[in-house]
C-alpha positions in Angstrom: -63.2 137.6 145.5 -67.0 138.7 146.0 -67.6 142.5 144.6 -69.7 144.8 146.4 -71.2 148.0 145.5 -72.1 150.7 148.3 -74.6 153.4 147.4 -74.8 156.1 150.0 -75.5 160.3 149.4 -73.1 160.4 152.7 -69.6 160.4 152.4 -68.7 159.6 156.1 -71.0 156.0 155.9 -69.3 155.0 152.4 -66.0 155.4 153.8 -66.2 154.0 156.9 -68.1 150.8 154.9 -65.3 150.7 152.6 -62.4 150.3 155.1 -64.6 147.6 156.8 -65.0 146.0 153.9 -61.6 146.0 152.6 -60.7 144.8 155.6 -62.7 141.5 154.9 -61.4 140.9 151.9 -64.2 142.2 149.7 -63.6 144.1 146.4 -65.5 147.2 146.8 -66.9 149.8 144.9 -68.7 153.0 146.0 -71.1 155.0 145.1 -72.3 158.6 145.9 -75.5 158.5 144.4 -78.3 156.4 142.7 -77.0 157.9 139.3 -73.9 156.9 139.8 -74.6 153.5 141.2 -76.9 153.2 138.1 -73.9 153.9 135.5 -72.1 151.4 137.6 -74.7 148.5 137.1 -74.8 149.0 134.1 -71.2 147.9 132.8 -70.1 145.8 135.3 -71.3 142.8 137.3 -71.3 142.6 141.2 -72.4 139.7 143.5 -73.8 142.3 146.2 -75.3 145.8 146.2 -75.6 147.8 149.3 -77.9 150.9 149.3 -79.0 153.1 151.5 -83.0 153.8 150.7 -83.3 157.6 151.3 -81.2 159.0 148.4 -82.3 161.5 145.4 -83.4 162.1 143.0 -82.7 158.2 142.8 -83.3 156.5 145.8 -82.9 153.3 146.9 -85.8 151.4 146.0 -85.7 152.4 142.4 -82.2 151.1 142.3 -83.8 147.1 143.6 -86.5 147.3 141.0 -83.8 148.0 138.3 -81.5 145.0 139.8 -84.7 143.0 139.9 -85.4 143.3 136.5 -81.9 143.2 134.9 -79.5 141.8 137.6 -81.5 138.8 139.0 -78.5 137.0 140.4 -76.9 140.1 142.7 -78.0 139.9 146.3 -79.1 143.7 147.7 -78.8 145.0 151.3 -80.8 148.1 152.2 -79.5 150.7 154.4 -82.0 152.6 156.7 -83.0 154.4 159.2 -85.3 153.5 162.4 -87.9 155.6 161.3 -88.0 154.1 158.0 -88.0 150.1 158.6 -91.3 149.7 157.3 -90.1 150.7 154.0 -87.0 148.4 154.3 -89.6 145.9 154.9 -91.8 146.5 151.7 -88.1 146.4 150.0 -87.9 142.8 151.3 -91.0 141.8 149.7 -89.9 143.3 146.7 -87.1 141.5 146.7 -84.1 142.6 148.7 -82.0 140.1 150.9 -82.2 141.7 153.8 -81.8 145.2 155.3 -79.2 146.5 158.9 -80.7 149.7 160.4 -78.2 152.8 161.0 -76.4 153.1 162.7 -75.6 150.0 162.1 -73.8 147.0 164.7 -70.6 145.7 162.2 -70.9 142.0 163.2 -75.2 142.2 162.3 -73.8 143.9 158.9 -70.9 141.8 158.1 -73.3 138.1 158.7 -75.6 139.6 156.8 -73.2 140.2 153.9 -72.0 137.3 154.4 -75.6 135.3 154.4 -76.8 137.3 151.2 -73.8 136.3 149.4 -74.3 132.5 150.1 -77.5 132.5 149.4 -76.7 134.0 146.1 -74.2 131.3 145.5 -77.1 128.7 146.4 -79.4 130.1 144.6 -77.3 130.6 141.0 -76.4 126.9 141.8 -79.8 125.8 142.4 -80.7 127.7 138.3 -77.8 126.4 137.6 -78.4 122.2 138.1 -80.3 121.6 135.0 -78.0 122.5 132.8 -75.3 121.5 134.7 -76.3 117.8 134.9 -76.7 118.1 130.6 -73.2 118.7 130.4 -71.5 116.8 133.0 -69.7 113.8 133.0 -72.2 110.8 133.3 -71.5 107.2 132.9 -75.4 105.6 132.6 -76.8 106.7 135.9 -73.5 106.7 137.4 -73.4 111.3 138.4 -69.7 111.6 138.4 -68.8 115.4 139.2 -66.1 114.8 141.6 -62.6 113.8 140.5 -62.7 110.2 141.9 -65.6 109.4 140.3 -64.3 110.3 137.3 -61.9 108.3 137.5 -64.1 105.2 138.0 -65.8 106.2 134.8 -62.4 106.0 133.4 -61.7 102.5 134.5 -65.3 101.3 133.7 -64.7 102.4 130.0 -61.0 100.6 130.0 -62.4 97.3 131.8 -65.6 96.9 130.3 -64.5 95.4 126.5 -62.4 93.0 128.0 -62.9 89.9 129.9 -61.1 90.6 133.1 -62.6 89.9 136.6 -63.1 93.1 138.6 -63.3 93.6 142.2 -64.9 96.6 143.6 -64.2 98.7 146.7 -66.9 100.9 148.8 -68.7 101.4 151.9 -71.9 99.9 151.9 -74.3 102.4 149.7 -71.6 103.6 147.4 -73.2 102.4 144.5 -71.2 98.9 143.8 -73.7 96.8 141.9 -74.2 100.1 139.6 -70.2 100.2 138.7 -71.0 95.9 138.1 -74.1 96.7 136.1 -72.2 99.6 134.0 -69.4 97.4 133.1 -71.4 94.9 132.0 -73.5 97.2 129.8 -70.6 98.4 128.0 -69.0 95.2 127.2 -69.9 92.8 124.7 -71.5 90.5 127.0 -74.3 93.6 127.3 -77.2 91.5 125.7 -76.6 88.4 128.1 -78.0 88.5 131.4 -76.5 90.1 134.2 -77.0 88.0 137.6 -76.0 89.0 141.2 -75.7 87.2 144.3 -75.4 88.7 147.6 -72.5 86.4 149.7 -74.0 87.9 152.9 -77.7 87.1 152.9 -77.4 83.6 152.3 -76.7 80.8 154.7 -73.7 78.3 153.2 -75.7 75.3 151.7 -78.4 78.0 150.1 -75.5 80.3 148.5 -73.7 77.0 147.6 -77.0 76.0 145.5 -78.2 79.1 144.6 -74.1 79.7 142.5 -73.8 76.2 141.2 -77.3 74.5 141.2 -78.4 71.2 142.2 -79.6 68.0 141.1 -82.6 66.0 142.0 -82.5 64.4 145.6 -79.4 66.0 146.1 -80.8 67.2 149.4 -84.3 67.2 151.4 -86.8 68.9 149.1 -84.5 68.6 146.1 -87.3 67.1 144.1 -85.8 68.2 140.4 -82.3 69.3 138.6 -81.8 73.1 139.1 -79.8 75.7 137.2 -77.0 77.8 139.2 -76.3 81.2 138.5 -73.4 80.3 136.4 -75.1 78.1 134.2 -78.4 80.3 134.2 -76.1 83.4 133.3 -74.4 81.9 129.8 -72.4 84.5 128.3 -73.3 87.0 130.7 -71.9 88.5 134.0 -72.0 87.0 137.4 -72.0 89.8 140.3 -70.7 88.5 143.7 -71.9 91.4 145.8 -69.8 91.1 149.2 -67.7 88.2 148.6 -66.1 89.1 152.0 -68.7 86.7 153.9 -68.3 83.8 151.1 -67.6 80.4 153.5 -64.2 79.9 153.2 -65.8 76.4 151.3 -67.4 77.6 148.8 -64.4 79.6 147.8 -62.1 77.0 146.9 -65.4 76.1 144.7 -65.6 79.6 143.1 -61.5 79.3 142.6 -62.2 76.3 140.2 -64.4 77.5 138.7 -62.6 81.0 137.7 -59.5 78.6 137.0 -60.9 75.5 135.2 -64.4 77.7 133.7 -66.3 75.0 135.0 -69.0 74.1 137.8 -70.0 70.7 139.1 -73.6 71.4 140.9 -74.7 70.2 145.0 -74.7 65.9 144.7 -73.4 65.9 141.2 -70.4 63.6 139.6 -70.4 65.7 136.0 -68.2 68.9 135.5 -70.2 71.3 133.1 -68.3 74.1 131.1 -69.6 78.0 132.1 -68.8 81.0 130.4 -70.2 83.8 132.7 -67.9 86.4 133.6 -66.9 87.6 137.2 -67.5 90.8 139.1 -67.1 91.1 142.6 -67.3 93.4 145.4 -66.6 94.0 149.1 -67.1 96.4 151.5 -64.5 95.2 154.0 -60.6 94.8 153.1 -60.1 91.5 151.2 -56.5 91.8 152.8 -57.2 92.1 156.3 -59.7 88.9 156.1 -57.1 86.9 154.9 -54.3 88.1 157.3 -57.1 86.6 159.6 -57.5 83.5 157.9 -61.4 84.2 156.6 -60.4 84.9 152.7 -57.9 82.4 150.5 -55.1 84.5 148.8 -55.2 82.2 145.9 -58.7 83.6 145.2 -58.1 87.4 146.1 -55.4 87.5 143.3 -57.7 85.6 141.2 -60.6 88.2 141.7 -58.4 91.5 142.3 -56.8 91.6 138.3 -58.6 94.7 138.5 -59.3 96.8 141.7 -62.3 99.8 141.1 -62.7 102.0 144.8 -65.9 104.0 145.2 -64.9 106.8 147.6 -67.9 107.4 150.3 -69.9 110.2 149.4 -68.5 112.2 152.0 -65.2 112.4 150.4 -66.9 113.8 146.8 -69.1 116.6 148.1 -69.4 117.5 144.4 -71.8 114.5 143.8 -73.9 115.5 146.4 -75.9 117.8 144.8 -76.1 116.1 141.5 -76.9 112.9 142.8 -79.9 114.4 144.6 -81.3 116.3 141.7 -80.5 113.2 139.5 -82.9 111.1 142.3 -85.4 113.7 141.8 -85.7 113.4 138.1 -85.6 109.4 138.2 -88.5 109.8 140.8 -90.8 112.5 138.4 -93.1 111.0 135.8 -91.7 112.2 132.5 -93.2 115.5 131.2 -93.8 116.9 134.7 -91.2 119.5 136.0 -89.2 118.1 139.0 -88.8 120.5 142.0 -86.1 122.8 143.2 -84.1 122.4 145.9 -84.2 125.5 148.2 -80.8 127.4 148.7 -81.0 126.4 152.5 -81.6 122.4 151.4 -78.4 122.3 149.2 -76.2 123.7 152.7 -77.8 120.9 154.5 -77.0 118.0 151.9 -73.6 119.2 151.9 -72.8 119.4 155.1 -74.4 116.2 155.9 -71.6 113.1 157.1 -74.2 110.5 154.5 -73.1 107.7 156.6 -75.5 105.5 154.7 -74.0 107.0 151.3 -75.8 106.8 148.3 -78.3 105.4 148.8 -79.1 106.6 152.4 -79.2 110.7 150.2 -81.5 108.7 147.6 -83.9 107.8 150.5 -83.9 111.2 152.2 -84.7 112.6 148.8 -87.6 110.4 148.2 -88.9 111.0 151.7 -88.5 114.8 150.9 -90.8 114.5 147.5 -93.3 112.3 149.7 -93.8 115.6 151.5 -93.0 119.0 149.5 -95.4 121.3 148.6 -95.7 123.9 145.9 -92.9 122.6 143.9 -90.0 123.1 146.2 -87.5 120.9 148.4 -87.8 123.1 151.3 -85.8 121.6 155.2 -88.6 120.9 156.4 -89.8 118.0 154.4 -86.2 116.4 155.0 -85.8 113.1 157.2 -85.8 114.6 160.9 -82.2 112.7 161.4 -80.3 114.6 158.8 -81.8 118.0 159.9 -80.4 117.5 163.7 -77.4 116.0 162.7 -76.7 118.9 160.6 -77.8 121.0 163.8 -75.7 119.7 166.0 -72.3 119.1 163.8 -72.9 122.1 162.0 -70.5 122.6 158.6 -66.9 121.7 158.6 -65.2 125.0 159.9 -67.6 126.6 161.5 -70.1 126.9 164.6 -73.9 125.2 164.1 -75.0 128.6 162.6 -72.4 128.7 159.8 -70.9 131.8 160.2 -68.0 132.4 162.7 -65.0 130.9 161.7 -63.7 128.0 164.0 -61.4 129.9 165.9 -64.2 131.2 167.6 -66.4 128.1 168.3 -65.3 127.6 172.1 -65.4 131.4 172.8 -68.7 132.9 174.2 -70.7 135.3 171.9 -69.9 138.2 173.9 -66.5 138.1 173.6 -66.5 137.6 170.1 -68.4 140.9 169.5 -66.2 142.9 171.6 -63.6 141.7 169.4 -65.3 142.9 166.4 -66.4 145.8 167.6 -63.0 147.1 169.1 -61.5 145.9 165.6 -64.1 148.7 163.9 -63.6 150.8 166.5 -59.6 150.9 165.5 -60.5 151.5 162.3 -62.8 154.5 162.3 -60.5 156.1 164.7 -57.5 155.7 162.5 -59.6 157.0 159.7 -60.0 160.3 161.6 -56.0 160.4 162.0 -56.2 159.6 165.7 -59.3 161.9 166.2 -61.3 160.1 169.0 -63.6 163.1 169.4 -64.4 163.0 165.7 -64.6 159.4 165.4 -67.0 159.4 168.2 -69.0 161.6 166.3 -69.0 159.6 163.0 -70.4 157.0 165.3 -73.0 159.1 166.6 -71.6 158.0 170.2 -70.5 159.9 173.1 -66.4 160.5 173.5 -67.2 158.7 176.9 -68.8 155.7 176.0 -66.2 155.1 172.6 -63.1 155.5 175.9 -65.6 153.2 178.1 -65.4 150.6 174.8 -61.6 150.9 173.7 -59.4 148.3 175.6 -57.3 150.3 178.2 -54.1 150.6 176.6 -55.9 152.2 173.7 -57.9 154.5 175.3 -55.0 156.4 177.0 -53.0 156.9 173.3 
């Protein structure tokens, strides 16, 4: 629960604040003066401080330039007047969130609470990454934050020693060879070579070849005897990068060999021993391409002793962030300070779908770096895609703009307000014990114009 502290010489504003506030679920604390708020700051921590500027003998500015020196990470609201908005703007450059004029509208206060509290989330986040990404749990350059990937790193550890074949699951993106290349660093077989293949970007009598070699004249241009990954790999570790699209010929090939640990290259008669072990992975279901006849069964349990899924990126927003600040510090020479992310950048790469996963947020970072200035990933320097994707979809539970809760998407604006404001409206009024005329008063409106904006039924009791 976010704690607020109001600071206001007028008792009618700090309890009308208060009710609204503990209406939304804030834990609030109030303060009559800048004294008081003062002996407030100073023993206990709150994420956002709301204070009225004209106050004495401490007033509101002196209160920012104390937070601003010795409570960095609390957001601060000003309070003012009309006539005094210039001085709520000088506040801003001295480093307020934002200020709401009185008498203030409740829904322009209550977004602007709620913006100046997650930027302040952002923002301690944002400090936060580089010594987050010290501590956290890391497999090579695998960023594992999320509980699924975890997990991985788990089964990495447990595979790796051993000898077993391994097939690994993910969407295209997800980082499969990585998972191949980490178990195979960690194993014993770590100073061989590590060779991949990919099953898809080769025609049949190239892939066949390029797995198992050749001999001379075994085909047009054949013109000497030529190693196959198996052979060329020794003791290392073959990677069969989606093994999905392998010709249903050459897998009864790769079965021998995983059974007998021997190859026979293209126009050969002699079987020769290998010793390479097997990683493979797909991006489609290896089950469904053999209910359709495309995959032999004998193979898949050959291949599937172990099973490793990579969830899609979109299913670990935890990595999200991590991942991008780990890109950024791959992609800066080493000495020179790798930039920030601004606080609106990290709401963006979270809320993004990353169809293209991993590496599709690795490529929008380095397009990002091709273009920030002054140290800083700022939304503008982001691939144009992402930004009106974002737009348009806006987060998960809420309108494009972030802040009004989905039950309100498909409403129109204006209704919404009235909502809100006949909601405060309630409240004031049952703050003054039924006292509309009072109530009206608090809200420096006329008794005719708080009847005109009451529903009807509650404008008669």
């Amino acid at each position: 629960m976010y704690r607020i502290l109001l600071v206001d010489n007028e008792a009618t504003i700090l309890s009308v604040l208060h009710t609204l506030l503990k209406a939304e679920n804030y834990d609030v604390k109030c303060a009559k003066s800048g004294k008081e708020a003062l002996e407030f700051l100073e023993i206990e921590v709150f994420d956002l401080m709301i204070s009225d500027i004209r106050m004495t003998p401490i007033g509101g500015m002196e209160l920012l330039n104390w937070a601003r020196a010795n409570r960095t990470d609390m957001s601060v609201i000003m309070l003012t007047a009309y006539g005094t908005v210039e001085t709520a703007i000088e506040a801003m450059k001295q480093g307020a969130f934002d200020y709401v004029t009185k008498p203030f509208k409740v829904d322009e206060l209550l977004i602007t609470i709620r913006r100046a509290l997650e930027y302040k989330e952002a923002l301690a986040e944002n400090q936060n990454l580089k010594s987050r990404l010290k501590t956290q749990y890391r497999f090579d350059n695998i960023v594992a934050e999320s509980p699924s990937m975890r997990a991985v790193c788990e089964m990495i550890e447990r595979v790796a020693p051993t000898d077993t074949t391994v097939l690994i699951y993910g969407e295209s993106g997800t980082g499969k060879e990585l998972v191949a290349k980490a178990i195979h660093a960690h194993s014993r077989r770590k100073s061989m070579k590590f060779l991949a293949v990919n099953c898809a970007a080769l025609p049949e009598p190239l892939l066949e070849s390029e797995m198992f070699g050749y001999v001379k004249g075994a085909f047009t241009g054949a013109i000497c005897t030529r190693k196959g990954l198996f052979e060329a790999a020794g003791d290392g570790t073959i990677f069969l990068d989606e093994i999905g699209s392998m010709p249903l010929a050459i897998q009864s090939k790769l079965l021998r060999v995983l059974q007998e640990k021997e190859i026979r290259r293209v126009g050969g008669n002699e079987n020769i021993p290998v010793q390479a072990r097997v990683l493979a992975a797909t991006n489609s279901p290896l089950e469904q391409l053999m209910k359709q006849g495309l995959f032999r069964e004998d193979l898949y349990y050959r291949l599937s002793v172990i099973n490793i899924t990579i969830e899609p990126i979109r299913n670990r927003p935890e990595d999200i962030i991590p991942l991008a600040c780990h890109v950024l510090r791959a992609e800066i020479p080493q000495g020179r300070e790798p930039p920030e992310l601004d606080p609106a950048v990290i709401d963006i790469l979270r809320n993004y779908s990353w169809p293209g996963n991993v590496r599709e947020l690795e490529n929008a970072i380095k397009h990002a770096l091709t273009f920030a200035h002054d140290n800083i990933i700022t939304p503008d320097v982001l691939p144009p895609r992402i930004l009106e994707t974002v737009k348009l979809q806006g987060p998960a539970g809420t309108s494009p703009s972030g802040n009004i809760p989905t039950g309100h998407q498909f409403e129109s604006l204006k209704a919404f307000l009235q909502k809100k404001e006949t909601d405060y409206l309630k409240q004031v009024i049952a703050m003054y014990g039924g006292d509309k005329e009072k109530a009206a008063s608090s809200l420096k409106i006329s008794l005719a114009t708080l009847y005109r904006k009451l529903p009807r039924e509650e404008a008669g009791t």
